[in-house]
N, C-alpha and C positions, 0 to 999 in steps of 0.2 A: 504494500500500500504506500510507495514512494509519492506519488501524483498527490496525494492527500496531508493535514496536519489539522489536530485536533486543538480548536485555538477557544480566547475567552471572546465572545462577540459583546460588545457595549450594549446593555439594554437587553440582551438577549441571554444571556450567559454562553454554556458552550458551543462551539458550531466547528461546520466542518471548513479550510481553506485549499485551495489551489493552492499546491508549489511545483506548477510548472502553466503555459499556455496549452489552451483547450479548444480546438475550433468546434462547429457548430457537428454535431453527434460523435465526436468522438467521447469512446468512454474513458470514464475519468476513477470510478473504481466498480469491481465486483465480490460478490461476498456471500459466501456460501450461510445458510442459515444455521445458529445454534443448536434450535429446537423449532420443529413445524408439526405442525398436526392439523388434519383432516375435519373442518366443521362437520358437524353432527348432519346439518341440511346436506349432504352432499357425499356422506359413509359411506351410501353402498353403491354409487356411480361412479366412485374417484379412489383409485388404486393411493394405498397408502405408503408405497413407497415410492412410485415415481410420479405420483398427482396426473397421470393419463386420466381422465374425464370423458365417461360414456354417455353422459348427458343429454348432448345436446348432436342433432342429427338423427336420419334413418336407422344410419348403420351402428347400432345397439349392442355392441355382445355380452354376453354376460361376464360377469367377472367371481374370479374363485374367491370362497369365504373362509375365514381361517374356522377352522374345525374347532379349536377350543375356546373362542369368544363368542365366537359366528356376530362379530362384529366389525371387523376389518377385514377390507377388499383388498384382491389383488389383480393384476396383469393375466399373471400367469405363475407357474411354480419359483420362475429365477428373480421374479420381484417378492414373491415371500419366501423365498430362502436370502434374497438381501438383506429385507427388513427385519428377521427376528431378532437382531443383535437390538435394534430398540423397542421389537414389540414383544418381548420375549416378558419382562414384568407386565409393562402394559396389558396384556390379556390375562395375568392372574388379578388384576385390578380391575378391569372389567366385568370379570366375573364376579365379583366380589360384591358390586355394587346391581348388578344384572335382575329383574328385567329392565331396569332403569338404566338411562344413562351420564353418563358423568358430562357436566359442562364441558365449555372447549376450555374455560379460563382454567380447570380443575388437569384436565388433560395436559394442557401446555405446560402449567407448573412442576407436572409429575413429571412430564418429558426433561425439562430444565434438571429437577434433582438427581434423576436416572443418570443424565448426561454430566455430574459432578460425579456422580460415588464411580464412574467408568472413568474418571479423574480425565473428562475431554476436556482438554483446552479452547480459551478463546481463540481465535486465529490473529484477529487486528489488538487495536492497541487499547481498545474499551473490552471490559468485562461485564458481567449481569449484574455485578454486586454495582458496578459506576453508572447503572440508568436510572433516573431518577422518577419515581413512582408518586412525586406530587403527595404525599398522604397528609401533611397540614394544610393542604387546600383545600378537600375532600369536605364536603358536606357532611352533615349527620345521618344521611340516609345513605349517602357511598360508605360512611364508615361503616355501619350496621351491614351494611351490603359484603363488606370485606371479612368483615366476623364471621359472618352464615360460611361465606366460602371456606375459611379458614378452618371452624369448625366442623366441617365435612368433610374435611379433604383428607383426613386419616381413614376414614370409613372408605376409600378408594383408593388409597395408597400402599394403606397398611400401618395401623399404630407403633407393630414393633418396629416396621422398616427402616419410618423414619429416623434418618440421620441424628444422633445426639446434640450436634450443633445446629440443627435447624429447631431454632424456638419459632412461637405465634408470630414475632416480630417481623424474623425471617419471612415465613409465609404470607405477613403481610404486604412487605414489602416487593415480593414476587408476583403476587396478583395484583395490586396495587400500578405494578411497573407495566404490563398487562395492556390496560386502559392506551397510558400514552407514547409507548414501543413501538407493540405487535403491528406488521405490517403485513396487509392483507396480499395471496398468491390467487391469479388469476389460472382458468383456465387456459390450456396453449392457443386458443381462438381470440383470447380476450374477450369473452363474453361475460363473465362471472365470477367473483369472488369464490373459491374452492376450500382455500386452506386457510392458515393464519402462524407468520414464523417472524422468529425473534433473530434480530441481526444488528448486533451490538452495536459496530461502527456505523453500520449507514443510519442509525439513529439519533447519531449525533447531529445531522443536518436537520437545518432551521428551517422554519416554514416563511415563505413569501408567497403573495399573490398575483405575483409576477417571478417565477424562478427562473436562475439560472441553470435550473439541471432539471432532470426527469429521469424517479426510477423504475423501471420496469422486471417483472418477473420473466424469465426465461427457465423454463421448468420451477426447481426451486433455487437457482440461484438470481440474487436480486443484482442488476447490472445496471447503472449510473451513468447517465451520457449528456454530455453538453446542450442543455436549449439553445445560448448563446454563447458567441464568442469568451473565452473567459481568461484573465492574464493572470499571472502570477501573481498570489496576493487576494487576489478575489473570494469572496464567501459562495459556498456552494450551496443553493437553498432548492428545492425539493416543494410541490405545494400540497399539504394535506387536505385541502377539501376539493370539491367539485368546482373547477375554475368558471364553470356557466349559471353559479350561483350567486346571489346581490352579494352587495359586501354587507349586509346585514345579518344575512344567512351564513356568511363565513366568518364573520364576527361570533355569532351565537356561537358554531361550533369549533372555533378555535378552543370559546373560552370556556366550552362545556365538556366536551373531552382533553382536548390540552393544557387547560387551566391558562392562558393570557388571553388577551385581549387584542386580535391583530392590527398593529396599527405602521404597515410597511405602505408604502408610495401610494398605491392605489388605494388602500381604505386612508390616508390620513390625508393625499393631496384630488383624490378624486380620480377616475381615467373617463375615457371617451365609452370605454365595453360598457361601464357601469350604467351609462345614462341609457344607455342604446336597452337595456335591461327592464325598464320601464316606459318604452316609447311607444309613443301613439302617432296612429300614421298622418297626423299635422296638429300643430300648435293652437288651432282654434277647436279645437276640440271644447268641449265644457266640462265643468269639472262635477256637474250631475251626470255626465252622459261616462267619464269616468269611474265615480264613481258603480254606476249601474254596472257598468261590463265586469269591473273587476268582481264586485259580488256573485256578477252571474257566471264568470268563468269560476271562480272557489267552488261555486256550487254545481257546477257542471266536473270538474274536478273531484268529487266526494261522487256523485254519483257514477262516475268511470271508474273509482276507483273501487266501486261496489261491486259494479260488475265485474269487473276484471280478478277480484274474489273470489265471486260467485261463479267464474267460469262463463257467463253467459257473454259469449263473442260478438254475438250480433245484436245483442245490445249494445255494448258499446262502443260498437261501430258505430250507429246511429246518435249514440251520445254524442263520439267526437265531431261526426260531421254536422249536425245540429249546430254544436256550439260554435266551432268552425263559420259557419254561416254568421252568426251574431259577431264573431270577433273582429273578419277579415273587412269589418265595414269600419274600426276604430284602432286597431290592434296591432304593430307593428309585427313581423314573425318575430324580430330581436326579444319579443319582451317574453319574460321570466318563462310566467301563466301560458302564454300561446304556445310557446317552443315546448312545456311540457304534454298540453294537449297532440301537437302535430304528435310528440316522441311516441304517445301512446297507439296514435294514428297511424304512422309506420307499422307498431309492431302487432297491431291487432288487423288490418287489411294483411300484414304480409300472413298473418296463421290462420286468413278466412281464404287463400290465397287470390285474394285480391290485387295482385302484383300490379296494375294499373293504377290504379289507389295511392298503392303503397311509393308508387315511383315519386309521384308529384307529389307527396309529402315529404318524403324523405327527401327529394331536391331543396325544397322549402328551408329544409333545417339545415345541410348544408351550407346555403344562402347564409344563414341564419350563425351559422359557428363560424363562416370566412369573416364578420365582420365582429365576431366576441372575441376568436381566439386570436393567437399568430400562428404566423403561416404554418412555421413547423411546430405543432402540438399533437399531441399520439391521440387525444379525443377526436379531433380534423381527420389526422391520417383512419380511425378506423371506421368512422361513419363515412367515408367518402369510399372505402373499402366494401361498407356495408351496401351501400348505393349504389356502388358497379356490379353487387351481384345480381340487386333488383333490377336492374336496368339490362344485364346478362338474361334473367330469366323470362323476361319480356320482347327478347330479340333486338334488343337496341343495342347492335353491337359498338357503334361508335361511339354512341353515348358512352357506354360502359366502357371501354377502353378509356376513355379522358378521365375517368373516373378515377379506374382502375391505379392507371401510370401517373397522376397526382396522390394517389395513396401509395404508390412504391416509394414515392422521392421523401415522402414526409416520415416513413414506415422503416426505409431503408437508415434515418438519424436516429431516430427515437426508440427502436427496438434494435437496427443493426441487421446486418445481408444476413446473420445466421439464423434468426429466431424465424419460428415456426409458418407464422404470419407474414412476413415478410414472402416466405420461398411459398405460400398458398396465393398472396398476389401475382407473384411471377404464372403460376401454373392457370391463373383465371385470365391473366392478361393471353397467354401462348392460345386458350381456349376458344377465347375470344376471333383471336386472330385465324385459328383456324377457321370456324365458325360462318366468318366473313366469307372464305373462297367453297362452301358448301351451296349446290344448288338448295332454292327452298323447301324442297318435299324433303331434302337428306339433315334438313336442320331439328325436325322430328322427332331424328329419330338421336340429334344430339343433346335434345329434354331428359333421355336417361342419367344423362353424365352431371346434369343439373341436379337432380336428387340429390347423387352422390356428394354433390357440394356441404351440403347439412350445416350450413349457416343460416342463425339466427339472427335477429334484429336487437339492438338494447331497446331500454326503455325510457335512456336517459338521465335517467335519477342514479 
């Protein structure tokens, strides 16, 4: 970890710096995880030793169950003959606590202890014991919250097990560290949060709402790469919340999961995205006719979100295009409320396969993130990704190619030519291309290969 230096930031306390120049995607560090474990929503789709994700797509296979927890998935035989050096206690603690299942928080922890008494070392230059777990910040209802944990965690561990030197304090401060650490492992699609692992050093980087770095999971190692130009000397900052949300929204949740209060360039000197976040499509608008839409979209918003619970799809289809209709008379795409409507719009047209639907809305938000985001952002690069499939599956091959090869270029910095996503662009772009020189009755018959795609839509949030 030469490229890096773990320095004191003013106002911030520790952060991570450049000591060396970084151009724009080159990576700046990578870092295998401590301790990772498999959330619970996602156990028996996502193999627990190499986080493969049967999820999402056609192509479904099953996956083998370990015989003595019958809670942990795997690949195949040579990913549970990997993994038993860590799931080897793990499944007498599973059992233990069985038919119930243990928290993720409960799990990670046990993982962390397992992974001291095997006396594994940290690899960088931060330790578990140097993350700071905020606990005199903590509410009376997180502290209470930490006790329950605490007090459980032997009935899953093992009371004798536990280590002699790990007192309550210990374990609070473990789950505790938990909340403002763990950093969430996507699937290799990027569609979904799968996992959740602790990586000591890149947790050192500070939050901005404008960073200069972006981290990305590639399997489970977490790899670090230049937003912007960055020289020697510079703070490498990382953004922890959803960059298409107000800075009011990222205010609350800096300061409700990470205990501050963000106050970097754009929340204290204001930016251009932010206004663009509440825009209405002209300045004479009124501010009864504002107020009306916004309640009506809240509440168009609650009842999508009913349906989309309840499973009933074509309801809220009809939700969103309803509201749709009432917004696009006042309602900028840029602002908040609309862009989450269209998100919803995209992804419930694309699973009624409405792919026509789905195109012209997902172009919409497109539209929509070229003028929130910058150019290279890995939210841009994978919705514009998402958009050349729709527009792939519709037989817009041009379209889709433009799509496509502005998601390779932004895809190729942010993730890097090796991750998974990047080499599934290349293989949609060649697709495409072929595509293009098939007569029309033989393009038919190349909707099978489309299946085979088994890409999903996000939903935004």
């Amino acid at each position: 970890m030469d490229n890096i230096e773990i320095i004191e930031v003013v106002g911030k306390g520790r952060g991570m710096m450049a000591t060396k120049n970084f151009k724009i995607g080159d990576v700046i560090i990578k870092e295998e995880p401590y301790a990772v474990i498999v959330m619970n929503g996602n156990h028996k789709t996502t193999c627990h030793y190499c986080l493969q994700c049967t999820a999402f797509g056609p192509e479904i296979k099953s996956m083998s169950k370990c015989s003595g927890c019958n809670y942990a998935r795997y690949c195949d035989r040579d990913c549970q003959k990997k993994a038993w050096k860590e799931h080897k206690l793990e499944c007498k603690s599973v059992r233990c606590v069985a038919p119930g299942l243990p928290s993720d928080k409960t799990k990670m922890v046990a993982r962390i202890l397992w992974a001291q008494l095997r006396n594994e070392k940290e690899a960088g230059p931060i330790q578990i014991k140097d993350l700071d777990p905020h606990l005199s910040e903590r509410t009376e209802a997180d502290q209470k919250d930490l006790d329950d944990h605490v007090f459980d965690f032997g009935d899953y561990f093992g009371y004798d097990d536990l280590p002699e030197n790990v007192k309550d304090e210990e374990l609070r401060h473990l789950f505790s560290m938990m909340d403002c650490n763990a950093i969430g492992i996507n699937d290799r699609k990027g569609l979904q949060a799968i996992a959740v692992a602790i990586y000591p050093t890149c947790s050192m980087m500070n939050h901005d709402c404008d960073p200069t770095a972006v981290a990305v999971n590639n399997g489970k190692r977490l790899e670090v790469r230049a937003l912007k130009e960055l020289k020697k000397g510079d703070e490498i900052t990382i953004c922890y919340v959803n960059p298409v949300s107000t800075k009011e929204e990222r205010q609350k949740k800096t300061l409700e999961q990470y205990y501050f209060k963000c106050e970097c360039k754009f929340c204290s000197e204001g930016c251009e995205a932010d206004v663009l976040k509440y825009a209405m499509l002209s300045d004479d608008i009124t501010e009864k006719s504002k107020t009306y839409i916004l309640g009506f979209t809240r509440n168009c918003m609650k009842r999508i979100d009913l349906s989309k619970r309840k499973e009933n799809w074509e309801r809220m289809s009809n939700q969103v295009n309803g509201a749709l209709l009432q917004m696009d008379s006042l309602m900028s795409d840029t602002h908040v409320l609309k862009l989450d409507v269209l998100n919803n719009g995209v992804e419930v047209h694309s699973f009624l396969q409405q792919q026509g639907v789905a195109v012209t809305q997902a172009i919409r938000v497109a539209d929509a993130y070229k003028k929130l985001l910058p150019k290279i952002h890995p939210l841009l690069g994978l919705w514009l990704m998402r958009l050349g499939i729709l527009q792939w599956q519709v037989e817009k091959l041009e379209d889709a190619l433009e799509s496509l090869k502005s998601a390779s270029l932004i895809i190729s910095r942010t993730h890097g030519e090796e991750h998974v996503i990047f080499n599934d662009i290349l293989g949609l772009i060649q697709q495409c291309m072929y595509e293009q020189h098939l007569p029309s009755h033989a393009r038919q018959m190349a909707r099978v290969a489309k299946v085979r795609a088994g890409h999903h839509l996000p939903t935004g949030k």
